[in-house]
C-alpha positions in Angstrom: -34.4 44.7 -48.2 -37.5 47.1 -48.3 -40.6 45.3 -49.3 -41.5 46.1 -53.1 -45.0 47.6 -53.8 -44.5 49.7 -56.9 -42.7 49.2 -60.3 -42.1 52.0 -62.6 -41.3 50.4 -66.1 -39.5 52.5 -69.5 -41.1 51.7 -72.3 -39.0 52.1 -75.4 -36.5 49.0 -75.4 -38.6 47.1 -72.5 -41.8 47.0 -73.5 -42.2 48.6 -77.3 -39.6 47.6 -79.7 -38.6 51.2 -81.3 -35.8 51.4 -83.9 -35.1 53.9 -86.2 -33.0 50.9 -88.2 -36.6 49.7 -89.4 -36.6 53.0 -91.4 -33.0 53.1 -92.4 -31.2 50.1 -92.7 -33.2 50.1 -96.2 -32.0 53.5 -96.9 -28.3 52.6 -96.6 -28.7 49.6 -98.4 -28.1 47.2 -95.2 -24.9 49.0 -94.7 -24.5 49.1 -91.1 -21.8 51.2 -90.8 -22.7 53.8 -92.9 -26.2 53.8 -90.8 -24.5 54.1 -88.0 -22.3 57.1 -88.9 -25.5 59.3 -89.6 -26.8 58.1 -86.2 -23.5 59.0 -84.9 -23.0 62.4 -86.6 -26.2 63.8 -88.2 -29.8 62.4 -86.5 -27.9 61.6 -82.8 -29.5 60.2 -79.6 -28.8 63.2 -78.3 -30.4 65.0 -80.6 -33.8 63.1 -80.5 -33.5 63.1 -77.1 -34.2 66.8 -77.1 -37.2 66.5 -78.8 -38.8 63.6 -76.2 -37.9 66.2 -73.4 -40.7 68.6 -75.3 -38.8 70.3 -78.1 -40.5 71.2 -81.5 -40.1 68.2 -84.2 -40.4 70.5 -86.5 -38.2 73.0 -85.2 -35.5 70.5 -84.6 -35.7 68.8 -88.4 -35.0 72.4 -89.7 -32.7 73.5 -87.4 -30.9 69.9 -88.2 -31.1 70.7 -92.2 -29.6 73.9 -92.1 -26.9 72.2 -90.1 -26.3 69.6 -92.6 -28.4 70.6 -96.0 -26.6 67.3 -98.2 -28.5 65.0 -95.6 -31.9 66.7 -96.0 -34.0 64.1 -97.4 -32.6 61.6 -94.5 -32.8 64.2 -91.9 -36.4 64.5 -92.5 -37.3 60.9 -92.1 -36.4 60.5 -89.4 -39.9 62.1 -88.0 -41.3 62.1 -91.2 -41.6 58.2 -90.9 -41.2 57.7 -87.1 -44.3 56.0 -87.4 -42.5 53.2 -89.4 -40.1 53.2 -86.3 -42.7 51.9 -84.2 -42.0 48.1 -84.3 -43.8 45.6 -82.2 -44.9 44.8 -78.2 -41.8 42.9 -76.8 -44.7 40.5 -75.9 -42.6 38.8 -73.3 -42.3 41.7 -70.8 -45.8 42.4 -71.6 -46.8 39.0 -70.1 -44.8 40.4 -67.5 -46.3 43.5 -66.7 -49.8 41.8 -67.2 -49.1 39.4 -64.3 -47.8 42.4 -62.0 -50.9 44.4 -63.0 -53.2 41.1 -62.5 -51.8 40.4 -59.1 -53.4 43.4 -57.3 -50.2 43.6 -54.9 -48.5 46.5 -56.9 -48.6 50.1 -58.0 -47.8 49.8 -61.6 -46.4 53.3 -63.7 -44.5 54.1 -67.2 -41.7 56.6 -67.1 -40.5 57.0 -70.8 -38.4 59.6 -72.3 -41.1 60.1 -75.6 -41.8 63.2 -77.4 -45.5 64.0 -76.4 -46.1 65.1 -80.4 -45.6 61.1 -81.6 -46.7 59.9 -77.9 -50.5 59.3 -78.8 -49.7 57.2 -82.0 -48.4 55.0 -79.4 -51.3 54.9 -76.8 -53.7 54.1 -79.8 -52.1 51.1 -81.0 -50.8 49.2 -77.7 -53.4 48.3 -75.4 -51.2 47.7 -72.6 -50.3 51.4 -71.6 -53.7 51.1 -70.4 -53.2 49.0 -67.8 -50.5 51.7 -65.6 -52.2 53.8 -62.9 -50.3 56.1 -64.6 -47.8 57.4 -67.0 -45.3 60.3 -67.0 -44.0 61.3 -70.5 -40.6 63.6 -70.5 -42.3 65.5 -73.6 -45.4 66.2 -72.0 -42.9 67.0 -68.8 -40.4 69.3 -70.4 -37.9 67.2 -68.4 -36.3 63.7 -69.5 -34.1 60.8 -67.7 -31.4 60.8 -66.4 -32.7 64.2 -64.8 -33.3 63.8 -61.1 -36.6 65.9 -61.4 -38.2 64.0 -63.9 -37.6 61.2 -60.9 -38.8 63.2 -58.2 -41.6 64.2 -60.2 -42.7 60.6 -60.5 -42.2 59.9 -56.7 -43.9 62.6 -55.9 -47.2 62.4 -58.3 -47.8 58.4 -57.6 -47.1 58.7 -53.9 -44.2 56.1 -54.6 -41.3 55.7 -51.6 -37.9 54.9 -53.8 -36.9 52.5 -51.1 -40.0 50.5 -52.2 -40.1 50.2 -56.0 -38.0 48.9 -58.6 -37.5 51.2 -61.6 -36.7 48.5 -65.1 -34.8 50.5 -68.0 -32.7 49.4 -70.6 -30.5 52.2 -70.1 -27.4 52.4 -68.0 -27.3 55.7 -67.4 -30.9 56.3 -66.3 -30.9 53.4 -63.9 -27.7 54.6 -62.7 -30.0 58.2 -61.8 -32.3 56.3 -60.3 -30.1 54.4 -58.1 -28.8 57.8 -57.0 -32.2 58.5 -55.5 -32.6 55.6 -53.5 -34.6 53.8 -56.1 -34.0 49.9 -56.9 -32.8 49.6 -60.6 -33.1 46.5 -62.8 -31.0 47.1 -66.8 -33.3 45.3 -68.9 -32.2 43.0 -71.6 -34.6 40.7 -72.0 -37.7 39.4 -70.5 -36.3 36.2 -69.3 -33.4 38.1 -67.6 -35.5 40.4 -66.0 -37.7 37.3 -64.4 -34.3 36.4 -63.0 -33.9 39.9 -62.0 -37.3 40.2 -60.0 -36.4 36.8 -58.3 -33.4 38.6 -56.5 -36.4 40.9 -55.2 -38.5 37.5 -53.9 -41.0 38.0 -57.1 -41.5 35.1 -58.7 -44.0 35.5 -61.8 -43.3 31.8 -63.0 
């Protein structure tokens, strides 16, 4: 096993708890089926994933309610009140990070797939994304996970040797990229999990 000296951490899901069911569980009255239909169909991950790889909100609301006009008024939440989406630090991982960062052993970066137009509300209000050397946004990029250049591009602009970090996601599918480039994956679904995770790699934050 490679000797670790650089984590790359997501931050949506592992370290910021983002939901757009803050916003419209209310709407639909609790109905989580119905709430998951419009996710399914109208406002898709998909979707919203185009805009955090550096297209237009505003474009893409429009362009969403000409699609589907009887879904307008939902449509246009969904940026409309992203703020609201915005939960809490997933304080856990945080202490996690902070003890990485504290320890002086490691390089510590962010790779998130994050439109760069709702990005700063984010840098403003957690204090933490100060602590990375560094942190590559896919809107800012015009490039997003699983894409193997949004990878390489983070290799590449931190100096970072995939044999020697450990990328933590909680997406399948972008860890499974990573892998592909020779870059140690841990699926995140919780902070104690992910201690459990690290011990595999000989890092033991306890």
């Amino acid at each position: 096993m490679s000797k670790i000296d650089t984590f790359i951490f997501d931050l949506g899901g592992v370290l910021i708890d983002w939901q757009p069911e803050f916003v419209y569980l209310d709407e639909f009255n609790g109905d989580r089926e119905k709430m998951q239909w419009f996710f399914d169909n109208i406002c898709t991950n998909e979707w919203n994933e185009n805009q955090d790889a550096g297209y237009s909100m505003t474009k893409a609301t429009e362009e969403r309610v000409a699609m589907f006009p009887e879904h307008e008024n939902l449509i246009r939440m969904f940026y409309g009140r992203w703020v609201e989406m915005l939960g809490d630090e997933i304080s856990g991982t945080v202490d996690i990070l902070r003890k990485l960062v504290d320890s002086k052993e490691y390089k510590v970066v962010a790779l998130t797939n994050w439109s760069a137009e709702t990005f700063p509300i984010a840098i403003d209000r957690f204090e933490f994304l100060q602590w990375f050397e560094g942190i590559i946004v896919s809107g800012e990029e015009k490039t997003r996970k699983p894409f193997d250049e949004i990878y390489h591009l983070t290799l590449n602009r931190f100096n970072i040797k995939a044999e020697n970090s450990i990328f933590i996601d909680d997406n399948a599918r972008n860890i499974e990229a990573a892998n592909k480039l020779g870059i140690n994956g841990i699926r995140f679904k919780s902070p104690k999990q992910l201690i459990e995770d690290l011990n595999q790699y000989n890092i033991n934050l306890l």
